[in-house]
KEMIFI-686664 format. One line per field, with one value per residue (C-alpha): x, y, z; residue in one letter; residue number from 1. Coordinates in steps of 0.001 Angstrom, whole numbers, plus 500000, padded with zeros to 6 digits. Layout:
BEGIN
px: [X, ...]
py: [Y, ...]
pz: [Z, ...]
panu: [a, ...]
pase: [NUM, ...]
This chain:
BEGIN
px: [500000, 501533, 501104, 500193, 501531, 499692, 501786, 499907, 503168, 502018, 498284, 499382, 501904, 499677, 496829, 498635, 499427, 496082, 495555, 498018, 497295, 493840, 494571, 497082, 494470, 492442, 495040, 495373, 491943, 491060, 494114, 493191, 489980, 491304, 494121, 491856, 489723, 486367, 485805, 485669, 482593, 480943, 479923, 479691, 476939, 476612, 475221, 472230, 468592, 464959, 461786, 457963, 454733, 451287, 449594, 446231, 445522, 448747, 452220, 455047, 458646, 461357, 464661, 467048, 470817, 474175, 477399, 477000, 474728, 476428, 476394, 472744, 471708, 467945, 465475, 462897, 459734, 457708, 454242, 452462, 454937, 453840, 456476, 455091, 458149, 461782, 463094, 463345, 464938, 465119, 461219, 459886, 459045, 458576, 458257, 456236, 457683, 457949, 460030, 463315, 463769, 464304, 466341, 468671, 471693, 471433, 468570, 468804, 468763, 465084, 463170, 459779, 457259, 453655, 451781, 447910, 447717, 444836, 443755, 442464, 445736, 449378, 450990, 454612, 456856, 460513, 462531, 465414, 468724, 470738, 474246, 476716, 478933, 475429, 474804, 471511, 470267, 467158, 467318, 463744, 461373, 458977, 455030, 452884]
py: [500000, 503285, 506326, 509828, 512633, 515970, 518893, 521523, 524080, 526355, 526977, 528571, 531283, 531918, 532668, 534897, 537335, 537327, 538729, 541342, 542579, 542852, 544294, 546977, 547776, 548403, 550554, 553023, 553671, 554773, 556688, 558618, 559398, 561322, 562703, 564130, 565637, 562865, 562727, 565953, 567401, 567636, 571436, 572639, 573774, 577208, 578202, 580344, 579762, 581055, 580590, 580200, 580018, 580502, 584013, 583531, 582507, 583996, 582223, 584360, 583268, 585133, 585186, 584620, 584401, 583039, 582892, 583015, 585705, 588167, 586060, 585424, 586761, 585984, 583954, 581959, 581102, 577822, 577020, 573265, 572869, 576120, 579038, 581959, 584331, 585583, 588206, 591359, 593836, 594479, 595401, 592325, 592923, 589542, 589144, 586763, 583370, 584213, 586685, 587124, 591343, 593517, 590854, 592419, 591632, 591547, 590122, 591872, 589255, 589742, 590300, 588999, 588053, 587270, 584444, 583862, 580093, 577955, 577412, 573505, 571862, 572404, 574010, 572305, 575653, 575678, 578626, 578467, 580318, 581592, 582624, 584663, 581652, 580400, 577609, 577274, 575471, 575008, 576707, 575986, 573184, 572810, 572403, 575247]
pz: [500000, 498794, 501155, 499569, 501318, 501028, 500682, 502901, 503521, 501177, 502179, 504924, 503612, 500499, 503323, 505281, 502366, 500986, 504902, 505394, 501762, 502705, 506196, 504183, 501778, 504727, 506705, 503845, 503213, 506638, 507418, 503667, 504538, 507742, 505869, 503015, 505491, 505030, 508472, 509172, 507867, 511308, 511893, 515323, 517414, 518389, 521816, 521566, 522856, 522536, 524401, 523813, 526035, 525535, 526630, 525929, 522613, 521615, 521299, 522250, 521816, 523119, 521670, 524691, 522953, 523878, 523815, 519535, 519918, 518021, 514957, 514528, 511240, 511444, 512999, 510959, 512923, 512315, 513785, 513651, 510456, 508666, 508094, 509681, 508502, 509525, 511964, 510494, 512998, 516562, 516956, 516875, 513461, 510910, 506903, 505440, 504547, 500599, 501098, 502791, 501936, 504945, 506696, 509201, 510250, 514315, 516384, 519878, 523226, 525088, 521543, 521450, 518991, 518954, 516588, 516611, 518583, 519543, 522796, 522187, 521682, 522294, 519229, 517918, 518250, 516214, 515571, 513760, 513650, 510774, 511229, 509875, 508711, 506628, 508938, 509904, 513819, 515891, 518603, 519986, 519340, 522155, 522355, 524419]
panu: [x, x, x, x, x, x, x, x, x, x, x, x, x, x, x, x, x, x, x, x, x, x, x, x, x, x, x, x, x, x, x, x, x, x, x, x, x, x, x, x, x, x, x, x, x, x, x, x, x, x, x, x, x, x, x, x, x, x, x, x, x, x, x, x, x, x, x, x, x, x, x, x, x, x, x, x, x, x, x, x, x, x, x, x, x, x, x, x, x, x, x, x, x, x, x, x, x, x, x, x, x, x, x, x, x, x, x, x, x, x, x, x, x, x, x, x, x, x, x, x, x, x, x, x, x, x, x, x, x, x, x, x, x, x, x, x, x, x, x, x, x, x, x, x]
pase: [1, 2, 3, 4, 5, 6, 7, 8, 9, 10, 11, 12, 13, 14, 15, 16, 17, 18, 19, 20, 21, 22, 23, 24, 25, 26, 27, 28, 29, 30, 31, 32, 33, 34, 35, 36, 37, 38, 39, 40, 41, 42, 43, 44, 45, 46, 47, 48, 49, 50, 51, 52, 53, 54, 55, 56, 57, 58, 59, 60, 61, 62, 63, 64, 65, 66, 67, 68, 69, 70, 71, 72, 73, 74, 75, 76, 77, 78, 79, 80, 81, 82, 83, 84, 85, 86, 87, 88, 89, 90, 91, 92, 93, 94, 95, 96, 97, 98, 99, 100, 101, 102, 103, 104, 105, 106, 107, 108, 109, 110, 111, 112, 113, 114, 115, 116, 117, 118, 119, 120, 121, 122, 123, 124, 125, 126, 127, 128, 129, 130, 131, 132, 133, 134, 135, 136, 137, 138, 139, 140, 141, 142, 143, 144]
């Protein structure tokens, strides 16, 4: 009877290259995508803040501001998911939502401004904060 001998020696080595070329591979994309700045499209979060309660049958929200305060372009104001316009100047004064003229370019801390709301539910409140860098955040989005 005549023994056959396998010859396994060169599984192994042709394994372990297949692995480190694939670990490699690996390796390089990763450390490209940091290098070529990929992971490093997260903006960062500016500190400002409003405020909203009901008065009423009246919604008033109250811009309270931050440490970013000074870059706030304009406030957009949206009520149950309908656009009821944009800060306009230091009055308190809005423009409609299909237009953006009059816009200024500083909304004062402690400036309020009042929206019609209904007194049988709780109305979904966001306001919305454009900056001088063109970033855009919520700053509020409550229920009153």
């Amino acid at each position: 009877m005549m023994k056959f001998r396998e010859n396994e020696d060169a599984v192994s080595p042709v394994i372990g290259v297949i692995l480190m070329v694939a670990i490699t591979v690996i390796l390089a994309a990763v450390i490209a995508a940091f290098v070529f700045g990929m992971g490093s499209n997260i903006g960062t979060t500016k500190n400002v803040a409003a405020t909203a309660q009901q008065q009423g049958t009246n919604i008033i929200v109250t811009y309270q501001g931050g440490a970013d305060a000074q870059s706030v372009v304009y406030l957009a104001f949206s009520i149950d998911n309908a656009i009821k316009g944009y800060s306009t100047d230091t009055a308190g004064s809005i423009v409609g939502p299909d237009t953006t003229s009059g816009i200024s370019t500083k909304v004062d801390v402690g400036t309020s401004w009042k929206f019609p709301g209904g007194t049988e539910k709780k109305e979904h409140v966001v306001v919305t904060a454009r900056f001088a860098d063109g970033s855009d955040q919520v700053i509020l989005d409550t229920f009153v």
